[in-house]
PDBQT receptor file of N, H, CA, C and O in Angstrom, charges set to zero:
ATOM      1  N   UNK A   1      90.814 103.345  61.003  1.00  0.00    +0.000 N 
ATOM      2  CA  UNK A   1      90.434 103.278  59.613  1.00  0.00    +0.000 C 
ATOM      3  C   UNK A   1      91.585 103.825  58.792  1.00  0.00    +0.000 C 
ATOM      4  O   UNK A   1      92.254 104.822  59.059  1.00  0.00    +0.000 OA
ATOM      5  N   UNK A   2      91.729 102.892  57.593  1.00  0.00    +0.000 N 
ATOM      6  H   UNK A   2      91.185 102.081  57.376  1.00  0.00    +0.000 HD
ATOM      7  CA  UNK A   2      93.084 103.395  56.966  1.00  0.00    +0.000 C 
ATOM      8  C   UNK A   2      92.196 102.876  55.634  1.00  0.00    +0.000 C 
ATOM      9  O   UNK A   2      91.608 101.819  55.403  1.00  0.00    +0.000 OA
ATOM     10  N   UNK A   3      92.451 104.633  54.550  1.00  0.00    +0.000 N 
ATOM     11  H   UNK A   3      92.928 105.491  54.738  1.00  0.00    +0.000 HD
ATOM     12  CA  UNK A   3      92.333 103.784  53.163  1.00  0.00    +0.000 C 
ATOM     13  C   UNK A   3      93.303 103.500  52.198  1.00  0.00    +0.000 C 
ATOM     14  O   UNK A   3      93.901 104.446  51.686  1.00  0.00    +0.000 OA
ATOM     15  N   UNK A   4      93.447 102.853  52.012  1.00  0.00    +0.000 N 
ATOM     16  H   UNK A   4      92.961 102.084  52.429  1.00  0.00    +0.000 HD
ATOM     17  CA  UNK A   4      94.657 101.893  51.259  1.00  0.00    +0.000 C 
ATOM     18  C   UNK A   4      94.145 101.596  49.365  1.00  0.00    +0.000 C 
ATOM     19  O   UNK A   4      93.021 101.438  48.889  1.00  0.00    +0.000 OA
ATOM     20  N   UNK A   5      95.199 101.615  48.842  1.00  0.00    +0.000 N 
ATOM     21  H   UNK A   5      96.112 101.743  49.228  1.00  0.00    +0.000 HD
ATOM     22  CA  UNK A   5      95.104 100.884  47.583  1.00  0.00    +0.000 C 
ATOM     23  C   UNK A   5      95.527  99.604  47.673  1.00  0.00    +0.000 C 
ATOM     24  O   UNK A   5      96.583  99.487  47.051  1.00  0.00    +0.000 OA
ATOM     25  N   UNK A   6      95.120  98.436  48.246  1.00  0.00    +0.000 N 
ATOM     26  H   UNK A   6      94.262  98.531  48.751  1.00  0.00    +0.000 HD
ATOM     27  CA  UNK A   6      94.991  97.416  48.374  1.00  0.00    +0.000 C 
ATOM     28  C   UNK A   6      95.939  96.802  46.609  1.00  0.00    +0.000 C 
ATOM     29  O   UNK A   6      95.413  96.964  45.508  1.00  0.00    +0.000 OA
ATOM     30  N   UNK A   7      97.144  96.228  46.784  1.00  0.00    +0.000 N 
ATOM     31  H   UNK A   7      97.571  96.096  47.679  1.00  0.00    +0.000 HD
ATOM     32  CA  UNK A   7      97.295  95.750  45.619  1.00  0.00    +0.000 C 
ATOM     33  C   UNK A   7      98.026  93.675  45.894  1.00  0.00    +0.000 C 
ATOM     34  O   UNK A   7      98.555  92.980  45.027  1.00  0.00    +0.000 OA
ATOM     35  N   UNK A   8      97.755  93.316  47.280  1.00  0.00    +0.000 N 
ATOM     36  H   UNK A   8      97.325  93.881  47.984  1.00  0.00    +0.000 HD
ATOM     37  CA  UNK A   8      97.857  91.944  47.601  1.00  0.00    +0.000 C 
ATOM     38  C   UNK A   8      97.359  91.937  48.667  1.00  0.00    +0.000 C 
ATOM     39  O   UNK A   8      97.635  92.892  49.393  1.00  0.00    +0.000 OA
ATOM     40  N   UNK A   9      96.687  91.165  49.051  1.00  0.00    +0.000 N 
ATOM     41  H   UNK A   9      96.463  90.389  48.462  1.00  0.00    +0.000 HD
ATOM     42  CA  UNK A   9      95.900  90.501  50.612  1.00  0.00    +0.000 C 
ATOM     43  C   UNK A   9      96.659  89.209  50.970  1.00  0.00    +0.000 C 
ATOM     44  O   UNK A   9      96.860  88.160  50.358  1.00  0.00    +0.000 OA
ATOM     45  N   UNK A  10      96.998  89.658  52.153  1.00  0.00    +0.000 N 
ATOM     46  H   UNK A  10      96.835  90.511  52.650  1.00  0.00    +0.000 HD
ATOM     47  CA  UNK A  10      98.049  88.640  52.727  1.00  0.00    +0.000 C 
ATOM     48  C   UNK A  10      96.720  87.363  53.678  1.00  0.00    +0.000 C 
ATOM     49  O   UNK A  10      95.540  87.664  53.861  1.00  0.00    +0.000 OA
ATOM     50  N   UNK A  11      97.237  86.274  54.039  1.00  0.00    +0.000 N 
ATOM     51  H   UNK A  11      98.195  86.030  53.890  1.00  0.00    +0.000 HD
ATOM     52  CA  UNK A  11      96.367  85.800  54.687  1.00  0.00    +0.000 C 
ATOM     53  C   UNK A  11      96.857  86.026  56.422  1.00  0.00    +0.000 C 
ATOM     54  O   UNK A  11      96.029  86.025  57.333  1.00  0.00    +0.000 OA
ATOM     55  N   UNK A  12      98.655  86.251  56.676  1.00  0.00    +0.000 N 
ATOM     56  H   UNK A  12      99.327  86.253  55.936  1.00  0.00    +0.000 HD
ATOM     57  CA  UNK A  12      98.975  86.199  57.611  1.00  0.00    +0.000 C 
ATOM     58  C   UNK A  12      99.810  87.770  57.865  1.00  0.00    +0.000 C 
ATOM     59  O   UNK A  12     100.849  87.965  57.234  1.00  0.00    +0.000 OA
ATOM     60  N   UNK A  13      99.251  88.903  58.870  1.00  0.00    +0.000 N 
ATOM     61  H   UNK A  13      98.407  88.744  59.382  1.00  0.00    +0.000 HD
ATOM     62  CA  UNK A  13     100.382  89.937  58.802  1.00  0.00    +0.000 C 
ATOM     63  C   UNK A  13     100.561  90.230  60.124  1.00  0.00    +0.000 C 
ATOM     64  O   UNK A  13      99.819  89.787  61.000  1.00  0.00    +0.000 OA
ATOM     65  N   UNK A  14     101.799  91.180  60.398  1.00  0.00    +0.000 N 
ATOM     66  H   UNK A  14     102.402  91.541  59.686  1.00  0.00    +0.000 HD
ATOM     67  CA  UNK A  14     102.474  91.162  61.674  1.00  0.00    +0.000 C 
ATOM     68  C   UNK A  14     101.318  91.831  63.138  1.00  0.00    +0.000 C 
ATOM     69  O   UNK A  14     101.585  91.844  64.340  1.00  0.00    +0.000 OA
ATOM     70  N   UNK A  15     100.184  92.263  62.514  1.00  0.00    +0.000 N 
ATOM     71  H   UNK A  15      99.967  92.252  61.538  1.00  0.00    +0.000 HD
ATOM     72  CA  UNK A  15      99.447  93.003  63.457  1.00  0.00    +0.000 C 
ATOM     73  C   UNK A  15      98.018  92.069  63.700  1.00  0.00    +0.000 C 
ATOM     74  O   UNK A  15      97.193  92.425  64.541  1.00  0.00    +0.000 OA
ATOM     75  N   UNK A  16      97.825  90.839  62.867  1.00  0.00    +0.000 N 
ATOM     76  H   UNK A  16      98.496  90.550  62.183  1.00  0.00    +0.000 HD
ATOM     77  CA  UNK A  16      97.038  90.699  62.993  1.00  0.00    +0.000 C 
ATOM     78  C   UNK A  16      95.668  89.708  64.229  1.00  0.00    +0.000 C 
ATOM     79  O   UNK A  16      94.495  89.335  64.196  1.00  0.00    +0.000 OA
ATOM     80  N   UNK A  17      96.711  89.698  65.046  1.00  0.00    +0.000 N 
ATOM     81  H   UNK A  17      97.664  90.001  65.073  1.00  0.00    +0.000 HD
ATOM     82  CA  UNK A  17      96.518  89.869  66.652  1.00  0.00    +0.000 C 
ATOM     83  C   UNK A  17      95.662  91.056  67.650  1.00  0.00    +0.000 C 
ATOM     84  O   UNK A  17      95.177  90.882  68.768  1.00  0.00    +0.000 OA
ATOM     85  N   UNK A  18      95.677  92.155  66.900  1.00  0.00    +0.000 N 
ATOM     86  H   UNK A  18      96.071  92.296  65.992  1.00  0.00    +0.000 HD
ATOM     87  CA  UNK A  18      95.831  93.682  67.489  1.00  0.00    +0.000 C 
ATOM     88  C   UNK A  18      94.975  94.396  66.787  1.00  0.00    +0.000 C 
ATOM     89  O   UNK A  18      94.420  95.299  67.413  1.00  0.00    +0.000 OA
ATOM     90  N   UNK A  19      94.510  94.175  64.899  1.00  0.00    +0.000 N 
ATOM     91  H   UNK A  19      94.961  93.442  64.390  1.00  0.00    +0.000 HD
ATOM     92  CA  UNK A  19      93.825  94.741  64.643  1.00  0.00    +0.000 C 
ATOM     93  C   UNK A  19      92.554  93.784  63.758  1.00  0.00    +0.000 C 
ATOM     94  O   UNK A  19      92.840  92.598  63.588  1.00  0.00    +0.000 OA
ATOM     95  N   UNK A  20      91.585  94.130  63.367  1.00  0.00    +0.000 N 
ATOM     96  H   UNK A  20      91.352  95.093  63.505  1.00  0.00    +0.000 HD
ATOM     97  CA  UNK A  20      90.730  93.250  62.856  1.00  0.00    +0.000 C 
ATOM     98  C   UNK A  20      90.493  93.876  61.430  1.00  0.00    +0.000 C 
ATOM     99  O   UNK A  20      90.011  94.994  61.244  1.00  0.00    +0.000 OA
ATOM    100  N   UNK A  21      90.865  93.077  60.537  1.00  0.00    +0.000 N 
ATOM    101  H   UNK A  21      91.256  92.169  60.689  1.00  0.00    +0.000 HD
ATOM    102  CA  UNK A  21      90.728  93.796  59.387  1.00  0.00    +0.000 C 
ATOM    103  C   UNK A  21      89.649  93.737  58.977  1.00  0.00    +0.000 C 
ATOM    104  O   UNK A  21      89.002  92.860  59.548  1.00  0.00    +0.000 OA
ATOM    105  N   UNK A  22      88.577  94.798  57.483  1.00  0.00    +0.000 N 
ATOM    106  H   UNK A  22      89.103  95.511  57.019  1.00  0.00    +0.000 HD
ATOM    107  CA  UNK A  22      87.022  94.689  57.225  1.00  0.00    +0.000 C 
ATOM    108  C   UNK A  22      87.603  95.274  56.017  1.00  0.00    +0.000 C 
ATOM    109  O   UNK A  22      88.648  95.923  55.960  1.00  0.00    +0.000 OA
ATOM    110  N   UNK A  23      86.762  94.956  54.998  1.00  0.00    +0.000 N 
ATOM    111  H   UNK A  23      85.913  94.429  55.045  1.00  0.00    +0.000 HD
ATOM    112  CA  UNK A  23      86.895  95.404  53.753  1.00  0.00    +0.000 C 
ATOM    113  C   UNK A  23      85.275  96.492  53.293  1.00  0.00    +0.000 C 
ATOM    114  O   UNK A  23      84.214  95.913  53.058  1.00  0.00    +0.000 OA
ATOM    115  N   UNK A  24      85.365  97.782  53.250  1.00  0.00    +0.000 N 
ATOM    116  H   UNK A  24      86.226  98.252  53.441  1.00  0.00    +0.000 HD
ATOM    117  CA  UNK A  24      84.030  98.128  53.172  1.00  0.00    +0.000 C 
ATOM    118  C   UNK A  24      83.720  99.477  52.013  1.00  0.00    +0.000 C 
ATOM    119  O   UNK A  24      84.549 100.380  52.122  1.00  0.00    +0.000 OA
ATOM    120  N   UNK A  25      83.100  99.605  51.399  1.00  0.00    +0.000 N 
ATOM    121  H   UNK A  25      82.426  98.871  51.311  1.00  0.00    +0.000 HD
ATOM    122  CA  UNK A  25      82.805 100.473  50.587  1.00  0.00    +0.000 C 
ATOM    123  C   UNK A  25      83.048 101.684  51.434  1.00  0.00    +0.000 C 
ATOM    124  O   UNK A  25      83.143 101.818  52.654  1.00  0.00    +0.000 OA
ATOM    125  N   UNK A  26      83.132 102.657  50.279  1.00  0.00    +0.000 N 
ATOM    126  H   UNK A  26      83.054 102.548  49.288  1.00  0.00    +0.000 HD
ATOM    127  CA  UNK A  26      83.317 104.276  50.652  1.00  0.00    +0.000 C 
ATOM    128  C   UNK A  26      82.425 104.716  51.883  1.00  0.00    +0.000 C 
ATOM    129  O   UNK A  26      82.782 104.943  53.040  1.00  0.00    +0.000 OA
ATOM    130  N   UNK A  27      81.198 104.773  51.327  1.00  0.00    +0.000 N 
ATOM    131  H   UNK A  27      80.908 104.589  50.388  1.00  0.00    +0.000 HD
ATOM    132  CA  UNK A  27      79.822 104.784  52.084  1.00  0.00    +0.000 C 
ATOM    133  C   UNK A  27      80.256 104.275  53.339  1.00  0.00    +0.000 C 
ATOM    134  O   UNK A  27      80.658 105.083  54.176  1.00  0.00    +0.000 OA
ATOM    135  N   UNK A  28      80.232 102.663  53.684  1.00  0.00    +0.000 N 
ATOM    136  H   UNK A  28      79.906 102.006  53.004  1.00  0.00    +0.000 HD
ATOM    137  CA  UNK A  28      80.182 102.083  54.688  1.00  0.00    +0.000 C 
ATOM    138  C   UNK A  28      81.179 102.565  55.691  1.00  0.00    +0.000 C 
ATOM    139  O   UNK A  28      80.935 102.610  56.897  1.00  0.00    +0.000 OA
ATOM    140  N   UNK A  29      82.670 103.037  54.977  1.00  0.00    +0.000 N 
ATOM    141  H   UNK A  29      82.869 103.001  53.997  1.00  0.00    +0.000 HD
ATOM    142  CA  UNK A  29      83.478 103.635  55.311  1.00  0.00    +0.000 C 
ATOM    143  C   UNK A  29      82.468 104.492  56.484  1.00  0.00    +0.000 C 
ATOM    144  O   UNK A  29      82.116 104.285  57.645  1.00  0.00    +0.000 OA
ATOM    145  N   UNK A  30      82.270 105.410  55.597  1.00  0.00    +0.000 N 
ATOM    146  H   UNK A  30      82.556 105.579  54.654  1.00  0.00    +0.000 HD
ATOM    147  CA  UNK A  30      81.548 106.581  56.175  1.00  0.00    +0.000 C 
ATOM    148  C   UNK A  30      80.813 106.898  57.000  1.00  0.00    +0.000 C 
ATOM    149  O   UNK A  30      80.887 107.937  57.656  1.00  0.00    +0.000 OA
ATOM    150  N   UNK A  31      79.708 105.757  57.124  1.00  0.00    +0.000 N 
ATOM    151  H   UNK A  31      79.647 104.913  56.592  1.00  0.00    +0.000 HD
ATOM    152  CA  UNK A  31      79.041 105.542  58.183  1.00  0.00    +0.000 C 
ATOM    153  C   UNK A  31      79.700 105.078  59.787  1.00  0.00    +0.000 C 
ATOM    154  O   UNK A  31      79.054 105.129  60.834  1.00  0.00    +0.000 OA
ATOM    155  N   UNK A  32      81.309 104.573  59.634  1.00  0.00    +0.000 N 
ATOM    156  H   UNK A  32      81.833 104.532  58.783  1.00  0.00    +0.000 HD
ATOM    157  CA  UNK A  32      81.794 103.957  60.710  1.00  0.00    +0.000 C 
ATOM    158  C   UNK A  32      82.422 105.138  61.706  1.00  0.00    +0.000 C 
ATOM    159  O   UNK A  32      82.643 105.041  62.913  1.00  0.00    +0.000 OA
ATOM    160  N   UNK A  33      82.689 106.529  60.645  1.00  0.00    +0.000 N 
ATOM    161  H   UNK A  33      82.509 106.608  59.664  1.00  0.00    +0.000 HD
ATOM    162  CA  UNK A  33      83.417 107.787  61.253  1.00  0.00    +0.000 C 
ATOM    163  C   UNK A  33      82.852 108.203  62.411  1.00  0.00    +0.000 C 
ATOM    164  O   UNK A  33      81.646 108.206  62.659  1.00  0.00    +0.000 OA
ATOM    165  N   UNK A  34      84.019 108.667  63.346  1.00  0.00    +0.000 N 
ATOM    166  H   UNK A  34      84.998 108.665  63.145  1.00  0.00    +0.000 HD
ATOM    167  CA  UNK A  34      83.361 109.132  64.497  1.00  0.00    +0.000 C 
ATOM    168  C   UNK A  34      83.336 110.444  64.600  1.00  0.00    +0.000 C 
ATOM    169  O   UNK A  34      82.543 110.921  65.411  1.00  0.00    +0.000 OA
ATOM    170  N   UNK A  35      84.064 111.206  63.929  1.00  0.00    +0.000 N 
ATOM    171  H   UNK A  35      84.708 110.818  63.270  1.00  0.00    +0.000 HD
ATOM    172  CA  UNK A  35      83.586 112.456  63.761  1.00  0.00    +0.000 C 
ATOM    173  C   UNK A  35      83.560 113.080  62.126  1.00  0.00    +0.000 C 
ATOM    174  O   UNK A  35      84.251 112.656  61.200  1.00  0.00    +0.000 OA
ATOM    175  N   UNK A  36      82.801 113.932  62.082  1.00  0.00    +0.000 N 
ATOM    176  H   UNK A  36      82.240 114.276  62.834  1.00  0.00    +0.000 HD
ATOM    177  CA  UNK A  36      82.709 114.547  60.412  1.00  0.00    +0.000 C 
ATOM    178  C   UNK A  36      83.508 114.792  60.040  1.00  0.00    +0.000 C 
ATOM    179  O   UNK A  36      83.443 114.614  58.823  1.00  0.00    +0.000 OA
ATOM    180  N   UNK A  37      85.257 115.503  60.602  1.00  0.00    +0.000 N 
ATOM    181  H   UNK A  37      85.310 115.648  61.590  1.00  0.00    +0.000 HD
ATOM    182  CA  UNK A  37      86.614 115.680  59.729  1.00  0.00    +0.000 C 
ATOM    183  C   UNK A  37      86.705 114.361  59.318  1.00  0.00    +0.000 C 
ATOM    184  O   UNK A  37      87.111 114.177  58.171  1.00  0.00    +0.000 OA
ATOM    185  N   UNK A  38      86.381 113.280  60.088  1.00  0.00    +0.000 N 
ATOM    186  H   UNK A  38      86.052 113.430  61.020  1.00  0.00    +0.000 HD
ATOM    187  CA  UNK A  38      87.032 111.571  59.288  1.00  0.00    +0.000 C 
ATOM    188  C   UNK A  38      86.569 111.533  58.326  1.00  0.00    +0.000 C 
ATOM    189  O   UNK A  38      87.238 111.310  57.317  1.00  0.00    +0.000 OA
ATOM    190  N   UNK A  39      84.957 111.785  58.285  1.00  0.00    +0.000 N 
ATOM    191  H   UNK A  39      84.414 111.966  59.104  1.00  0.00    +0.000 HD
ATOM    192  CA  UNK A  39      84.343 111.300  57.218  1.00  0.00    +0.000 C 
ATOM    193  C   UNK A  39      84.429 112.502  55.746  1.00  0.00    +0.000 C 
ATOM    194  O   UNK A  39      84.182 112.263  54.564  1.00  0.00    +0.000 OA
ATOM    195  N   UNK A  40      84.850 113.739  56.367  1.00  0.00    +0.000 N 
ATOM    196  H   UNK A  40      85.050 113.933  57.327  1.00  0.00    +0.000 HD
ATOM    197  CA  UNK A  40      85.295 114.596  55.031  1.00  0.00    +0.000 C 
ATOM    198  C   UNK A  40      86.691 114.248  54.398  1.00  0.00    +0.000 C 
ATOM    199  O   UNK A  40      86.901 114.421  53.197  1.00  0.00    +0.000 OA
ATOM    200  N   UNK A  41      87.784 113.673  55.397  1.00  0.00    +0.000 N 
ATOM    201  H   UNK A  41      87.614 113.533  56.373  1.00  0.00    +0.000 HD
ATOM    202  CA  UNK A  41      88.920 113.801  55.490  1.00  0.00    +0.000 C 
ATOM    203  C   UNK A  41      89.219 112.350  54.060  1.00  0.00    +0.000 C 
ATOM    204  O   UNK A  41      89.992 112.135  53.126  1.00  0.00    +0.000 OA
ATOM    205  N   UNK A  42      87.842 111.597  54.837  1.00  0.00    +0.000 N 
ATOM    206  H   UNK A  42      87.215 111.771  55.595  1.00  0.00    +0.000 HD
ATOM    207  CA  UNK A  42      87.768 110.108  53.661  1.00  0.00    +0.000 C 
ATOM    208  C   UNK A  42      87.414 110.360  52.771  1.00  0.00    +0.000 C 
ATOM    209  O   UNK A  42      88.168 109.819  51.962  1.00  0.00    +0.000 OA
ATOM    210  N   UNK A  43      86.119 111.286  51.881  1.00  0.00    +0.000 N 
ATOM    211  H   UNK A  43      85.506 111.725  52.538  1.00  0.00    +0.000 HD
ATOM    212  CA  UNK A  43      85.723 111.527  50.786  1.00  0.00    +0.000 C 
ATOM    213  C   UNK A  43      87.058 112.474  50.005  1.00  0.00    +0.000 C 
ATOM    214  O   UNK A  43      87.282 112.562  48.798  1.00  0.00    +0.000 OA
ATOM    215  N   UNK A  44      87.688 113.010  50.959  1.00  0.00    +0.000 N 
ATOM    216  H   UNK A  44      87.505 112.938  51.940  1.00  0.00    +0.000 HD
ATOM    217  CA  UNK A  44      88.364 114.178  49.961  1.00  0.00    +0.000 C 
ATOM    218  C   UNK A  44      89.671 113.369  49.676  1.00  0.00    +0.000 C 
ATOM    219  O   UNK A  44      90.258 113.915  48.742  1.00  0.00    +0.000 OA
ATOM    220  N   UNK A  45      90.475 112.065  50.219  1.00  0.00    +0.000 N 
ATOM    221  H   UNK A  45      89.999 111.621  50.978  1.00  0.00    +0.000 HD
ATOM    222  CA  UNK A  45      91.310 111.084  49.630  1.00  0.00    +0.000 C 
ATOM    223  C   UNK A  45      90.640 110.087  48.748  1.00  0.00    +0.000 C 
ATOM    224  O   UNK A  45      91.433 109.541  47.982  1.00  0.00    +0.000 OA
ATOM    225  N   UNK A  46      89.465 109.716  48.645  1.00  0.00    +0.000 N 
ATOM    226  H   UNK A  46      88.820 110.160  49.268  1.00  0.00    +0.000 HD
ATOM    227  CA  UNK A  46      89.178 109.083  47.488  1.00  0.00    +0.000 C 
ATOM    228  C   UNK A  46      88.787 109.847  46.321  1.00  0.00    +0.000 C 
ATOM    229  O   UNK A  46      88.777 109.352  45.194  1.00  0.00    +0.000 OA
ATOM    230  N   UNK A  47      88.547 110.738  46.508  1.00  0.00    +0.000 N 
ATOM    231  H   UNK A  47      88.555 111.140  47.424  1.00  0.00    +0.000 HD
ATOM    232  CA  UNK A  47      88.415 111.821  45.039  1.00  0.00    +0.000 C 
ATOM    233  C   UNK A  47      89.521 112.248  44.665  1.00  0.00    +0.000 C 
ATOM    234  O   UNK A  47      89.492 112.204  43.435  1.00  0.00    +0.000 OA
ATOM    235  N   UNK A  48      90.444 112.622  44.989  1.00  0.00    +0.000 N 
ATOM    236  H   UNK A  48      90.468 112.658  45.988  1.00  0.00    +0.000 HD
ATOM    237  CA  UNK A  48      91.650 112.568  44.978  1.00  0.00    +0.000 C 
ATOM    238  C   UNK A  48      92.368 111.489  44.417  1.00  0.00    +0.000 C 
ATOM    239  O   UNK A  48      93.325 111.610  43.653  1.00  0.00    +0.000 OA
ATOM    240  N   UNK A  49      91.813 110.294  44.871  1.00  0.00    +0.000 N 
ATOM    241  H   UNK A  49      91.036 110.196  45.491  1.00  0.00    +0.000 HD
ATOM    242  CA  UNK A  49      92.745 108.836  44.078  1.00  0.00    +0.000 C 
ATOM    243  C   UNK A  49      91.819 109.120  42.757  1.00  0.00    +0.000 C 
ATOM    244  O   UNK A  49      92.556 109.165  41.772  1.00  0.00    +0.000 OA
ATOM    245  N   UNK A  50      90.524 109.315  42.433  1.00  0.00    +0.000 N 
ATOM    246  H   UNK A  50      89.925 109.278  43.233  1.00  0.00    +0.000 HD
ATOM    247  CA  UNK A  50      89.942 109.368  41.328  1.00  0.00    +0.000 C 
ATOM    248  C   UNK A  50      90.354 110.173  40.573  1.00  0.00    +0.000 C 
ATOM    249  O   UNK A  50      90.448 109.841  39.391  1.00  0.00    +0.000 OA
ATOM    250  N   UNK A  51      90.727 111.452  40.964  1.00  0.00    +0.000 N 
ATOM    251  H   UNK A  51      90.650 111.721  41.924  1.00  0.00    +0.000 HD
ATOM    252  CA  UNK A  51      91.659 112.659  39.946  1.00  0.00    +0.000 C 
ATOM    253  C   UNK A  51      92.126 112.317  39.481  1.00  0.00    +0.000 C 
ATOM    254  O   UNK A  51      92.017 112.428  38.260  1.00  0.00    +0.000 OA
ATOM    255  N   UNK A  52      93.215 111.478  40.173  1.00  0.00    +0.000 N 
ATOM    256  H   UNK A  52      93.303 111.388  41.165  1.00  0.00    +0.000 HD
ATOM    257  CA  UNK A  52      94.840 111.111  40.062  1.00  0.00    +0.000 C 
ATOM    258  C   UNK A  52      94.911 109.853  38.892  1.00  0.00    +0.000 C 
ATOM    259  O   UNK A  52      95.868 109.451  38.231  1.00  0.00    +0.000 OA
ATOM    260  N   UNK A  53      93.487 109.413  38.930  1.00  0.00    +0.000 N 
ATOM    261  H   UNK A  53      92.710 109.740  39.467  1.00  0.00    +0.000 HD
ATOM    262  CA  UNK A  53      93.170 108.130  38.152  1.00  0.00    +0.000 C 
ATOM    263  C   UNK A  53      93.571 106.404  39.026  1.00  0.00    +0.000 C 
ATOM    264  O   UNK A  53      93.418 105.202  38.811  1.00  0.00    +0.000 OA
ATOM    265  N   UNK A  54      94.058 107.177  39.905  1.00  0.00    +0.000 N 
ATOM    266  H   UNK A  54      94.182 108.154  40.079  1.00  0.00    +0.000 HD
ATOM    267  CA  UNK A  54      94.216 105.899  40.795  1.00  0.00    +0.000 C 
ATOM    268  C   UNK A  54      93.698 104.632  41.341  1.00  0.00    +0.000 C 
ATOM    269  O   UNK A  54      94.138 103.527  41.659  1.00  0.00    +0.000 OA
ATOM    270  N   UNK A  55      92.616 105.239  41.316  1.00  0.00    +0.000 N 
ATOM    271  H   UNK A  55      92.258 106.136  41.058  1.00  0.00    +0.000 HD
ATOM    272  CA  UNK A  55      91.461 103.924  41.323  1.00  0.00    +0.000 C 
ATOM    273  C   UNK A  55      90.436 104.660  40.111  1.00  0.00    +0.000 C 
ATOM    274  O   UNK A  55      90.255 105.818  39.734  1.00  0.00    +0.000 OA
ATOM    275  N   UNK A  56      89.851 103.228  39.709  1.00  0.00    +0.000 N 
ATOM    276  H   UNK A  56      89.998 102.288  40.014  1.00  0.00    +0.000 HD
ATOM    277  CA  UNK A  56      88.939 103.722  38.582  1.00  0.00    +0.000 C 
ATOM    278  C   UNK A  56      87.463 104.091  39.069  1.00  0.00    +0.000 C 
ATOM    279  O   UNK A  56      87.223 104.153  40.275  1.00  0.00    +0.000 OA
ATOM    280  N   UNK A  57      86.390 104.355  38.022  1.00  0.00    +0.000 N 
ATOM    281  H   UNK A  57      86.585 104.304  37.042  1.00  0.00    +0.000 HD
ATOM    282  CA  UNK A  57      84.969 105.056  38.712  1.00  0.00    +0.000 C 
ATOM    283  C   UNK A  57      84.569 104.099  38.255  1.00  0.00    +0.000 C 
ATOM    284  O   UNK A  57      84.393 104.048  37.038  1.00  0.00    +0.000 OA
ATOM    285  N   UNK A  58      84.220 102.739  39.283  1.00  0.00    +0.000 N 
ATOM    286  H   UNK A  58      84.364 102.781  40.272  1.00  0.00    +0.000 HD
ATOM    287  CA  UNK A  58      83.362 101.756  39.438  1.00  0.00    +0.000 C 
ATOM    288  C   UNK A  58      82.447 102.210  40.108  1.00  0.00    +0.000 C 
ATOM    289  O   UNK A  58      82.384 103.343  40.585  1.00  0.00    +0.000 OA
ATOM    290  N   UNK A  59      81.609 101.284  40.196  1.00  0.00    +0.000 N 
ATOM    291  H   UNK A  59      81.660 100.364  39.808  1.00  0.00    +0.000 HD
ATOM    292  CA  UNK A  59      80.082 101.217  41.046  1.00  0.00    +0.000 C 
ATOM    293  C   UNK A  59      80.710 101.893  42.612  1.00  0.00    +0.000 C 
ATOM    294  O   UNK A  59      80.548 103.034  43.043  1.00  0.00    +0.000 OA
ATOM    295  N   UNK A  60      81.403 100.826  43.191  1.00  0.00    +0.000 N 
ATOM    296  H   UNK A  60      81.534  99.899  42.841  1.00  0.00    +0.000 HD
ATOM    297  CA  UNK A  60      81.783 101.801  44.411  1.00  0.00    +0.000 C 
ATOM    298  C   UNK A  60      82.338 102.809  44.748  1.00  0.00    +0.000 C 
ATOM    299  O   UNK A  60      82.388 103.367  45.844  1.00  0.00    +0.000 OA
ATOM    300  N   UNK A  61      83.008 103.191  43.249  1.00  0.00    +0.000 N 
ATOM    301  H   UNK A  61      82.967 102.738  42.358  1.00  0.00    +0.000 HD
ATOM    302  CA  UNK A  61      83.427 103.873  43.728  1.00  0.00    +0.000 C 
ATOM    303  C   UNK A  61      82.522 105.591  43.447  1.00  0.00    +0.000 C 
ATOM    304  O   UNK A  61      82.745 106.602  44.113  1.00  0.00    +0.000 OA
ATOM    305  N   UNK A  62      81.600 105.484  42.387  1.00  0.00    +0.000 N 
ATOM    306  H   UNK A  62      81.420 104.663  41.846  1.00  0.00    +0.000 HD
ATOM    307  CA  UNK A  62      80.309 106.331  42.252  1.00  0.00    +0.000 C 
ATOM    308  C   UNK A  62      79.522 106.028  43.463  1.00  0.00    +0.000 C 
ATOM    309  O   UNK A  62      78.449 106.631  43.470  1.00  0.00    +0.000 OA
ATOM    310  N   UNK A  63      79.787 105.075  44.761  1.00  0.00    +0.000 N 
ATOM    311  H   UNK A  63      80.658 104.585  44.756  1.00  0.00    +0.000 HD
ATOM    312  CA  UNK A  63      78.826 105.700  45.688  1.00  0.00    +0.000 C 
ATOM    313  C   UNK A  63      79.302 106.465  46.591  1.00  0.00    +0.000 C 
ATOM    314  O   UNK A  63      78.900 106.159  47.714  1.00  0.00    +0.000 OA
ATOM    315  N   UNK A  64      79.970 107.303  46.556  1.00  0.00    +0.000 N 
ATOM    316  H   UNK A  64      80.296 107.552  45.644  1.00  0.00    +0.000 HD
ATOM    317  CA  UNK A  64      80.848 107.538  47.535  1.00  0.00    +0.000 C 
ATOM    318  C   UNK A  64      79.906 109.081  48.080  1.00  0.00    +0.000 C 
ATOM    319  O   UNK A  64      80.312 109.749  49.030  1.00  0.00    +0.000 OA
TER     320      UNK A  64
């Protein structure tokens, strides 16, 4: 799991043999963690992009 600021979606990239990409809300994020540092480690970089103003406070991103 990697969270990214997504700013182009490629259709073809060098890994994509190896990894399977998913596009998923914060939440859903969250639910996929295998242990609780992931899933703290994920809430405390998206609040962080929200500080920073980095991503804006959309719907998904208020579910977090």
């Amino acid at each position: 799991m990697f969270a990214l600021l997504v700013k182009e979606e490629l259709q073809c990239w060098p890994e994509q043999n190896t990894r399977q990409r998913s596009w998923l809300t914060i939440p859903e994020a969250g639910e996929c963690c295998r242990y609780k540092w992931m899933k703290d480690a994920l809430e405390e970089g998206f609040t962080k992009w929200l500080d920073d103003q980095m991503i804006s406070r959309s719907k998904k991103a208020n579910d977090m």
